[in-house]
C-alpha positions in Angstrom: -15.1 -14.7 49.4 -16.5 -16.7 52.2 -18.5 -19.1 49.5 -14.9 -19.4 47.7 -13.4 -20.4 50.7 -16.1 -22.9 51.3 -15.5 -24.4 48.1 -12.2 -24.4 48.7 -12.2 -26.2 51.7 -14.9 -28.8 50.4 -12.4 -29.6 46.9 -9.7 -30.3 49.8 -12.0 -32.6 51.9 -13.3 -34.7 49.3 -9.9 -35.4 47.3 -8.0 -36.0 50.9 -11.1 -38.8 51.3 -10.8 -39.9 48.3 -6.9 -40.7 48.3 -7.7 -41.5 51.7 -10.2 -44.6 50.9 -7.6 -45.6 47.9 -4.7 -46.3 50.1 -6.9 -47.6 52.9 -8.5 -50.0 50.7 -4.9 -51.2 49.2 -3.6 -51.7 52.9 -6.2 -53.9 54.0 -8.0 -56.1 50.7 -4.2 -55.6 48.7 -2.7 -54.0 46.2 0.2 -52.4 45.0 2.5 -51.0 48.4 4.2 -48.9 45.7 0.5 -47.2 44.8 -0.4 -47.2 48.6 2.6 -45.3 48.8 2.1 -42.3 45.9 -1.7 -42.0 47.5 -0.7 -41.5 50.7 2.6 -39.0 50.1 0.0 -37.2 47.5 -2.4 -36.4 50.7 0.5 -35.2 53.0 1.4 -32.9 49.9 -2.1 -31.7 49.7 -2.5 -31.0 53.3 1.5 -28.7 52.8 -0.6 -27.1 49.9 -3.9 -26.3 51.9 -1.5 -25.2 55.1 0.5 -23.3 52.4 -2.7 -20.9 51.0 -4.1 -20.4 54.4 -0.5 -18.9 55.5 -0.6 -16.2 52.8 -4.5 -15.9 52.9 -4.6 -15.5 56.9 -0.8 -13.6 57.1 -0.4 -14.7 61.0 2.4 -16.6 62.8 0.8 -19.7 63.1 -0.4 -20.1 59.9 3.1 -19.4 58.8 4.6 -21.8 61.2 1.9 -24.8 60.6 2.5 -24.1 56.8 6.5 -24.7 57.6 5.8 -27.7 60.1 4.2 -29.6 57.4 7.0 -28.8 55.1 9.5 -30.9 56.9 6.1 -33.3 57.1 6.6 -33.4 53.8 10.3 -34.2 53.8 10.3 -36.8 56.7 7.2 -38.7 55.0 9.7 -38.8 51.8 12.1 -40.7 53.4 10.4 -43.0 55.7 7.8 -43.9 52.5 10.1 -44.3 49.2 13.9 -44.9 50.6 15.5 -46.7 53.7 16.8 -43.5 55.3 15.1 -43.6 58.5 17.7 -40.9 60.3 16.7 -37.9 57.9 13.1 -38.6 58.6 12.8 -39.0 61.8 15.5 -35.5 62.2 12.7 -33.5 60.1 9.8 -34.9 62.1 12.1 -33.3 65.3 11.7 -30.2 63.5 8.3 -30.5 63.2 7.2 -30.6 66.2 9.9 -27.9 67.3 7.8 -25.9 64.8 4.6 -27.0 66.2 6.1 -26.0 69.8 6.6 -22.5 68.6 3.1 -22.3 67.2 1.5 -23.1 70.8 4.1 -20.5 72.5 4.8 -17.9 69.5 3.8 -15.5 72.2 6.3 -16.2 74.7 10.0 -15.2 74.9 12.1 -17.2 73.3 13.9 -18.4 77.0 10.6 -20.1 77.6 11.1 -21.7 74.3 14.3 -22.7 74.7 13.9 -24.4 78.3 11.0 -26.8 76.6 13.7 -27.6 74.2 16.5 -28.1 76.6 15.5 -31.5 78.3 14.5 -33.1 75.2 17.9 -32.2 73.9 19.8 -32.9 77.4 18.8 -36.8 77.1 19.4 -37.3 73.7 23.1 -36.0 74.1 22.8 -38.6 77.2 21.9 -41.8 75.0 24.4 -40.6 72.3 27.1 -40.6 75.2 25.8 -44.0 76.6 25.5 -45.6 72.9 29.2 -44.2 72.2 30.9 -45.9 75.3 29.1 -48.8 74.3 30.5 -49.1 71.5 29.0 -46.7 68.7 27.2 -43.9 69.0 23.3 -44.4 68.0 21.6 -41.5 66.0 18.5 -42.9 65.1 17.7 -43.8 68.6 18.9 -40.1 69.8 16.3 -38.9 67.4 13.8 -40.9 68.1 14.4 -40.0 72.3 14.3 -36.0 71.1 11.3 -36.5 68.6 9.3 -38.4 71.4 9.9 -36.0 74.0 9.1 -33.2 71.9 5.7 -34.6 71.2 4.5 -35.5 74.5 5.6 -31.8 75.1 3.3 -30.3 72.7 0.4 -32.8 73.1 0.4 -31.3 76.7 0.8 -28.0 76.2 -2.0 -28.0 73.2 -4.2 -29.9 75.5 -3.6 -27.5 78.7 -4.1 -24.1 76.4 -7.5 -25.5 75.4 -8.4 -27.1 79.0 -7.7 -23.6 80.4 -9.2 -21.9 77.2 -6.0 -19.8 76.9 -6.5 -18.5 73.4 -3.4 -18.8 70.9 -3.1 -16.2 68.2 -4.6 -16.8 64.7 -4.9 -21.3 65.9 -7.5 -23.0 66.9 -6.4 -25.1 69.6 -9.1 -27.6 70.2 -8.5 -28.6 66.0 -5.0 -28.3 66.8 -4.5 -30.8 70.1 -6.9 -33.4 68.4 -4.8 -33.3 65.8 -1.7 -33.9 67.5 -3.2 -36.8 69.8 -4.5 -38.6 66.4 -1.2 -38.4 65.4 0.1 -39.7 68.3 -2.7 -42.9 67.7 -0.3 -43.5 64.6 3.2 -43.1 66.5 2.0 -45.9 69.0 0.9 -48.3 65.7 4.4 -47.3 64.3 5.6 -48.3 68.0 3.7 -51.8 68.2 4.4 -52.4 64.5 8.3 -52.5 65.0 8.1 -54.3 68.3 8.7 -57.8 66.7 12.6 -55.9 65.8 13.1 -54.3 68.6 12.7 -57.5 70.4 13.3 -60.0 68.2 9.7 -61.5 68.2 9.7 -64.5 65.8 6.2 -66.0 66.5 4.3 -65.9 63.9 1.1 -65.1 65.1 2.4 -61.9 67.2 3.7 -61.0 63.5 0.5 -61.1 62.2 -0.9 -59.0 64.5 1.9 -56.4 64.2 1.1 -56.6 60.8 -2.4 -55.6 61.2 -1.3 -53.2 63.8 0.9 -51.5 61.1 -1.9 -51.1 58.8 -3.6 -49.0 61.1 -0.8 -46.6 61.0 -2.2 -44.3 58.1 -6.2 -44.9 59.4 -4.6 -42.2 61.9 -1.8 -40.9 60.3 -3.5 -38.7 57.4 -6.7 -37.4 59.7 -4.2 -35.4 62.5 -2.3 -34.1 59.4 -5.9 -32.4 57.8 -6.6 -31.5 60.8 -3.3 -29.8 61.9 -3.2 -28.0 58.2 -7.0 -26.4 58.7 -5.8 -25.3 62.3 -4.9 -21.8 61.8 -7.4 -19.1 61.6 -7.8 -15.2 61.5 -6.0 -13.4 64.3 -9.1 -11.5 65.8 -11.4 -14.2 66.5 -13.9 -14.4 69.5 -11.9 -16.1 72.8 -15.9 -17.2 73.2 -14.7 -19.4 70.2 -11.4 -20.1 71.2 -11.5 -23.8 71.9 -14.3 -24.9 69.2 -13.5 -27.2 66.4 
């Protein structure tokens, strides 16, 4: 079983690197966006497929949970990579890391839960209130607040569990925190890259750069998701092994 797994795990590895090296190399020497595109939703899908198995091979909370997290992955990366609808993406990447949040405190009571989730929700009603009296009321920006909040959060709480070495049933947390702060590497590329809108940068240079910034988007992006998908393990482990990649 255990050379199966390995395998396994190795078949995943190489074909992630693979797709990963055939969009990188289309992002940076040129190519078809559309291609760039297919490879990179095709790795998100592969890392939903490898979370997937682990959730009915393992049969733990986490797995479940990581396995559902990278669902709505899948979803959000749908819309932000083949179609304009930024709101529905950035909504399902909110659930995400709700999702992820439950993972790192799936043994707490849900009031704990619920007042992690409360502030994050408390501003966003603010800004939708704020954006409404002025004039109409901004969703995408509400999202974005919650969906920012909500991954500081975790990012946090992952990195204070495996500070403290406070072991999390059936997840690794060390895996799982560098995975969440290599996805946050992407988030501030995704941040820089749209800078020249937000502020209305018209220098052409600056463009450039935020071009090349943008690029470096997926470089990050499709690591942290590998990493979050391999991030549950068996229940019973060794807490001597608690926070080891």
């Amino acid at each position: 079983m255990n050379e199966i797994n390995r395998t396994a795990l190795f078949a995943f590895l190489a074909a992630e690197a693979v797709l990963y090296a055939l969009f990188l190399r289309i992002d940076f020497f040129g190519g078809s966006a559309t291609r760039s595109a297919l490879y990179k939703y095709a790795g998100i899908l592969l890392c939903l497929v490898c979370a997937s198995v682990r959730a009915v091979t393992l049969k733990n909370t986490a797995s479940r949970l990581i396995a559902a997290a990278l669902f709505f992955t899948c979803i959000s990366d749908y819309f932000l990579l083949f179609t304009d609808s930024y709101l529905p993406g950035v909504l399902c990447f909110c659930v995400t890391q709700t999702l992820y949040l439950f993972v790192l405190l799936q043994d707490r009571e849900l009031n704990l839960k619920l007042r992690h989730i409360a502030p994050g929700l408390a501003l966003s009603a603010a800004l939708l209130i704020i954006t409404s009296l002025m004039g109409e009321p901004d969703l995408l920006i509400a999202a974005g607040v919650f969906y920012a909040y909500s991954f500081v959060r975790n990012i946090v709480l992952a990195l204070s569990l495996c500070i403290k070495k406070k072991p999390v049933p059936g997840l690794k947390p060390s895996m799982f925190a560098v995975g969440l702060v290599i996805f946050a590497l992407c988030d501030i590329n995704v941040l820089l890259y749209n800078l020249p809108l937000l502020f209305d940068i018209h220098s052409h240079l600056l463009i450039s750069l935020f071009d090349i910034i943008g690029t470096l988007m997926w470089v990050f992006y499709l690591p942290s998701q590998v990493l979050l998908a391999l991030s549950a393990k068996k229940s019973l482990t060794d807490n001597r092994d608690i926070c080891r990649i």
